[in-house]
VMD Tcl script that draws the C-alpha trace (Angstrom):
set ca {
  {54.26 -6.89 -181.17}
  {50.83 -7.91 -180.53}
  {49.30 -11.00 -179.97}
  {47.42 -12.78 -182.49}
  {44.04 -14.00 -180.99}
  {41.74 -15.56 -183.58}
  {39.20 -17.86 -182.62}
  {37.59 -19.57 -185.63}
  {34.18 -21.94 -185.54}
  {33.78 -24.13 -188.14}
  {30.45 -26.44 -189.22}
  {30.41 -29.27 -189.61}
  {33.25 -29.44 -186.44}
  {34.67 -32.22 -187.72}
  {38.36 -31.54 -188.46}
  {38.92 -34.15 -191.70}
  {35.88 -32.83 -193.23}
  {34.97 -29.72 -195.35}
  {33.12 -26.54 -193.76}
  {30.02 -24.93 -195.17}
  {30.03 -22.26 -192.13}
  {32.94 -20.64 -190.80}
  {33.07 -17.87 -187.75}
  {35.99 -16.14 -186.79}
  {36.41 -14.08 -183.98}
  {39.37 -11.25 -184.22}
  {41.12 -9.67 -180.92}
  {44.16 -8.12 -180.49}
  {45.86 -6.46 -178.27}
  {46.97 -4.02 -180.69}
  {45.71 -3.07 -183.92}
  {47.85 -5.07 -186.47}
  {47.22 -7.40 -189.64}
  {44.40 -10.13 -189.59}
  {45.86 -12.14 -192.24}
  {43.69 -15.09 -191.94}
  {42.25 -16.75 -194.99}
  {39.54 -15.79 -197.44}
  {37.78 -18.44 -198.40}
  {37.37 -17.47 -202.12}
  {34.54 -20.24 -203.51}
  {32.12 -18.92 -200.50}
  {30.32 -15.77 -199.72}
  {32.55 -13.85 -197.15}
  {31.29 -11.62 -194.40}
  {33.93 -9.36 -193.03}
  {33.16 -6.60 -189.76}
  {35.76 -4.38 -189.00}
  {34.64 -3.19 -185.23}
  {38.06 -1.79 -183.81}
  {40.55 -0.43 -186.64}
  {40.93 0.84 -190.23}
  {42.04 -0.92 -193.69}
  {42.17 -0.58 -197.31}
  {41.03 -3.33 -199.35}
  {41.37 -3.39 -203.12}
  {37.80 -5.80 -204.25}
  {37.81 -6.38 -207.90}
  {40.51 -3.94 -208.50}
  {38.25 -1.19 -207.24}
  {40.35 0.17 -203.53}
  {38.18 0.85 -200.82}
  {39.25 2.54 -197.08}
  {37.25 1.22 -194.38}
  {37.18 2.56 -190.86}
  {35.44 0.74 -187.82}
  {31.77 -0.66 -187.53}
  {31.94 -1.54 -191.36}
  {30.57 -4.64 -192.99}
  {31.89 -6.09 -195.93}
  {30.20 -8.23 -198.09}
  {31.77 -10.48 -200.80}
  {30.55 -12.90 -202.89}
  {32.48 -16.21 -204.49}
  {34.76 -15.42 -206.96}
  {35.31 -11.71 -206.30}
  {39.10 -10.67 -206.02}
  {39.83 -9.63 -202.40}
  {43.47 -8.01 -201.54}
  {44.58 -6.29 -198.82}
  {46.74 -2.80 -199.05}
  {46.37 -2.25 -195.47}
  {45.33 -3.61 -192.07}
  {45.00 -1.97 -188.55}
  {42.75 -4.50 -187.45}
  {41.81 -4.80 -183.43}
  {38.70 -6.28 -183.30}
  {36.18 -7.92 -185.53}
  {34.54 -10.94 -187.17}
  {34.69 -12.54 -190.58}
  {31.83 -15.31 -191.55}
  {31.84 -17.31 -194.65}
  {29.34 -20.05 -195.92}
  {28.55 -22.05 -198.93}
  {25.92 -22.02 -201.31}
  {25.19 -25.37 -199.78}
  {24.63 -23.67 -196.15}
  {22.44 -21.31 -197.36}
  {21.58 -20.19 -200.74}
  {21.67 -16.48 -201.17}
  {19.66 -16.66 -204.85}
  {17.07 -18.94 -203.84}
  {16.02 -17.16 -200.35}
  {16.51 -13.64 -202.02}
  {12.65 -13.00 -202.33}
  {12.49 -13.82 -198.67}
  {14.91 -11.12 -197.41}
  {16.36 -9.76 -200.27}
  {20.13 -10.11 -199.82}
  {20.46 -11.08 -203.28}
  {21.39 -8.02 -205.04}
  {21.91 -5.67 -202.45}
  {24.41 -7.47 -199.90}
  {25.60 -10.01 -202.18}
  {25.83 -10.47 -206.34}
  {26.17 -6.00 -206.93}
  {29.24 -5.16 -208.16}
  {27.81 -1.99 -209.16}
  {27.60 -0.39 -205.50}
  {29.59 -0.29 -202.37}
  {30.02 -3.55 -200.79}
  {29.56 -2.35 -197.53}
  {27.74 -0.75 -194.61}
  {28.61 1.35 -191.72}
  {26.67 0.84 -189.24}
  {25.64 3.20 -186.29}
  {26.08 2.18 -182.58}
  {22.30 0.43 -182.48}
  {22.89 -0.99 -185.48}
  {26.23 -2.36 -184.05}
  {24.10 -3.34 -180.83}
  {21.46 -5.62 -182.93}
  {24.22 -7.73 -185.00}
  {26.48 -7.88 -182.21}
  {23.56 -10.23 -180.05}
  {23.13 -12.12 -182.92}
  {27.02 -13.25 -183.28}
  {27.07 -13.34 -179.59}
  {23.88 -16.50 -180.15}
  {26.06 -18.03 -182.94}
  {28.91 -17.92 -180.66}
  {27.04 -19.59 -177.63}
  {25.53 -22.24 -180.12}
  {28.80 -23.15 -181.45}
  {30.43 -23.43 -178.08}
  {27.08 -25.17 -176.53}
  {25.95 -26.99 -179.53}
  {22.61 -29.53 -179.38}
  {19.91 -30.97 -181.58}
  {19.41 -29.21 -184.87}
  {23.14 -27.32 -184.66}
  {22.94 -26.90 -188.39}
  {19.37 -25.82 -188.36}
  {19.84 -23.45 -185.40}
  {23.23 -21.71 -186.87}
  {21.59 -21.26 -190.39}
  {18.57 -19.63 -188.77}
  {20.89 -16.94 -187.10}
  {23.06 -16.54 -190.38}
  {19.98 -15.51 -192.22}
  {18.92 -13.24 -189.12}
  {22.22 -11.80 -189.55}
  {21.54 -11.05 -193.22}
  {17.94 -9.74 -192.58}
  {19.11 -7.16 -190.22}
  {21.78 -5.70 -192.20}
  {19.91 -5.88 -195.89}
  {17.28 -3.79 -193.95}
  {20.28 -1.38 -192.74}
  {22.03 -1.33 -196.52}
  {18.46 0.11 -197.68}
  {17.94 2.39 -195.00}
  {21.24 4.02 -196.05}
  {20.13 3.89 -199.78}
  {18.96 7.54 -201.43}
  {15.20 8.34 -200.87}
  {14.63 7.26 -205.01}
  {16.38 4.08 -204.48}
  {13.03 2.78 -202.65}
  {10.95 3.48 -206.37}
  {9.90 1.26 -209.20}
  {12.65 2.53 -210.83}
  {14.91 1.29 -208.74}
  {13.49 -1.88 -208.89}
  {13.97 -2.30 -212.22}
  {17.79 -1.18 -212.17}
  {18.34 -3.80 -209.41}
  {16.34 -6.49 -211.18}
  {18.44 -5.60 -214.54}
  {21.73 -6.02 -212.62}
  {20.41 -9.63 -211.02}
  {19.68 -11.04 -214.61}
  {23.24 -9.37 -216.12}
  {24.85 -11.19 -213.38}
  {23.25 -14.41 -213.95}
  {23.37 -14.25 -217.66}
  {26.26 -11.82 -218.88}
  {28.43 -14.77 -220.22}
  {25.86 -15.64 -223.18}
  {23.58 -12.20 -223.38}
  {25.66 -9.46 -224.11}
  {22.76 -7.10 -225.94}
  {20.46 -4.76 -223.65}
  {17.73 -5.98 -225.57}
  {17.76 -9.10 -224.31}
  {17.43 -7.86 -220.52}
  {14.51 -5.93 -221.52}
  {13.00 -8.56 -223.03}
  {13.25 -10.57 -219.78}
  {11.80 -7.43 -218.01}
  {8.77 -7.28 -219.94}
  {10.07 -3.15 -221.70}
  {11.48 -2.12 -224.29}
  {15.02 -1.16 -224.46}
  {14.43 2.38 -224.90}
  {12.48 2.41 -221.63}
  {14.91 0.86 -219.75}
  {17.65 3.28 -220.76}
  {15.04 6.24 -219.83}
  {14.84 4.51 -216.20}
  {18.59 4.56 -215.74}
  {19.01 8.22 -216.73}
  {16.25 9.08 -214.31}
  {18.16 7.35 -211.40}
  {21.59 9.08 -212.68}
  {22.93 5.51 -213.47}
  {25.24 4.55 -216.64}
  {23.93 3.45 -219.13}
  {22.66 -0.14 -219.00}
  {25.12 -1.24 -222.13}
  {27.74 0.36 -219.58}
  {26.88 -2.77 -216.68}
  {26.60 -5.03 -219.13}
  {30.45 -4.21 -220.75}
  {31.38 -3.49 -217.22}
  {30.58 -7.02 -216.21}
  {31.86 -9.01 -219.06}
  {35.21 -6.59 -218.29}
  {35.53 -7.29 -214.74}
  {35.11 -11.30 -215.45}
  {37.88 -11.31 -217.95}
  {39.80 -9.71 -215.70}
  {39.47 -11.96 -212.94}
  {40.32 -15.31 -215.15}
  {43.86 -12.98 -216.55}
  {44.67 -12.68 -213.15}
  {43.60 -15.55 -211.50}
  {43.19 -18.54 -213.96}
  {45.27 -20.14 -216.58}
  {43.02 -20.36 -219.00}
  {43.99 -19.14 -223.11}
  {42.97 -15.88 -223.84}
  {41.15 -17.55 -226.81}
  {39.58 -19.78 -223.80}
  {38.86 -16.65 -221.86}
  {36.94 -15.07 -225.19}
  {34.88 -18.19 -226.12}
  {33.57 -18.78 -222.28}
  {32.44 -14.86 -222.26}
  {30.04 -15.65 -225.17}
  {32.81 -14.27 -227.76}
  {32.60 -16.02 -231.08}
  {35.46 -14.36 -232.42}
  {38.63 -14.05 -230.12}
  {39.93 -11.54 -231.95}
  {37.00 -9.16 -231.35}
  {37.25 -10.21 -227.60}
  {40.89 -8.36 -227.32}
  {39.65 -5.25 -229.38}
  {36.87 -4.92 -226.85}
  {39.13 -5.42 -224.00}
  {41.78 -2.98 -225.18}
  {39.30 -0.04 -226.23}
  {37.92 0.04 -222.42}
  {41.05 -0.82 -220.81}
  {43.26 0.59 -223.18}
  {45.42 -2.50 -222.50}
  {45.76 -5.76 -224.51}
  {44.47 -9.12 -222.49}
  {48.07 -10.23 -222.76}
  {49.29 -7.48 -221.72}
  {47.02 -7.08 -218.85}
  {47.79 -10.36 -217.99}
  {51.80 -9.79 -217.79}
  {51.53 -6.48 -215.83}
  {50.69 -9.16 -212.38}
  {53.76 -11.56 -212.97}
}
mol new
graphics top color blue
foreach p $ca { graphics top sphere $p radius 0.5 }
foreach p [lrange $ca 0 end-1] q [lrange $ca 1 end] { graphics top cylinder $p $q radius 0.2 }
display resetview
């Protein structure tokens, strides 16, 4: 049996008081599970360097193999199938520590690393790429263990480094047409479903907010071999249900009314035609 080796950083390092920035460092002697723990209300970085394992992320499975990056934001259902797991590093932060949505137009995580649950959640990264984010962990690693004035200041500073580097190596892997206007707008679309899918459940309104009409935006999506954009929005509204049947307590009447439902009863017909299950019955199939 191997031993566990798991180094985790935490800031603030006080022990009786909560983290906004967490670092662990994974290393094994042999590849085996790295069960530590997700921390679901942040956004979760996870690099697989040395092994192989399935993941199931909002009940879509994914197989990753080493030099991949994960990238999950709060909320999102993580599981693990399977873990071979040798050597790696998992980061998670609050919204607090540094705010994905409000810094996106500065690097532009928003929507392509974090908050798109309508492409892979990951990179793989070649050895250079490995190279580049491997000095800057090694600098958060140094500034946690040799920590002075303006710790919190100096560790957010590499986090977003960290994130600059590998939104520029997400888009480098994108398709040549993912670089267009058209793109744009797809990515823009997604941004506003995700902030406003709970009340706005009509494609009109999203072209409204984009300045086109809804005809338009439909044309842009077939041109970029996308669904349709009524597709993400239904998608969305699925996937959220979803997560409160499996996670929360909450009445499936609840579940209806806080997805912009008025009637509940429409809410489970709209489930059922796309899942081909009832809510309740969705719900019962995890006990």
């Amino acid at each position: 049996m191997s031993l566990k080796a798991v180094k985790t950083y935490q800031f603030p390092s006080e022990v009786d008081s909560k983290s906004d920035f967490l670092l662990s460092k994974i290393d094994f002697e042999q590849a085996c599970v790295a069960n530590d723990q997700i921390e679901r209300d942040f956004f979760n970085i996870i690099w697989i360097k040395e092994g192989r394992a399935k993941y199931h992320i909002d009940f879509s499975a994914f197989e990753i193999k080493q030099e991949s990056v994960f990238f999950l934001n709060p909320g999102q259902v993580f599981t693990v199938e399977s873990e071979e797991v040798k050597s790696g590093y998992r980061i998670a932060f609050s919204q607090d520590f540094y705010c994905v949505e409000t810094n996106h137009k500065e690097i532009a995580c928003n929507g392509l690393l974090f908050n798109n649950i309508y492409e892979n959640p990951f990179i793989v990264l070649s050895n250079d790429q490995c190279h580049i984010l491997q000095e800057i962990i090694d600098k958060l690693i140094d500034e946690f263990e040799q920590s002075g004035a303006a710790h919190g200041e100096m560790l957010n500073a590499l986090l977003k480094q960290f994130l600059i580097k590998a939104t520029r190596f997400k888009v480098e892997q994108q398709e040549p047409h993912a670089k267009d206007d058209d793109h744009d707008i797809v990515l823009k679309f997604s941004q506003l479903v995700e902030k406003h899918f709970r009340e706005k459940h009509a494609v009109s309104d999203y072209a409204d907010m984009l300045g086109i009409s809804p005809k338009t935006l439909s044309k842009k999506f077939l041109l970029l071999k996308q669904r349709k954009p009524s597709d993400f929005v239904k998608d969305r509204l699925i996937l959220e249900a979803k997560r409160e049947l499996h996670f929360s307590d909450r009445s499936i009447k609840e579940i209806a009314y806080g997805l912009g439902f008025e009637d509940p009863a429409y809410f489970v017909r709209f489930f059922k035609k796309i899942t081909n299950k009832t809510p309740k019955t969705y719900r019962y199939s995890f006990v």
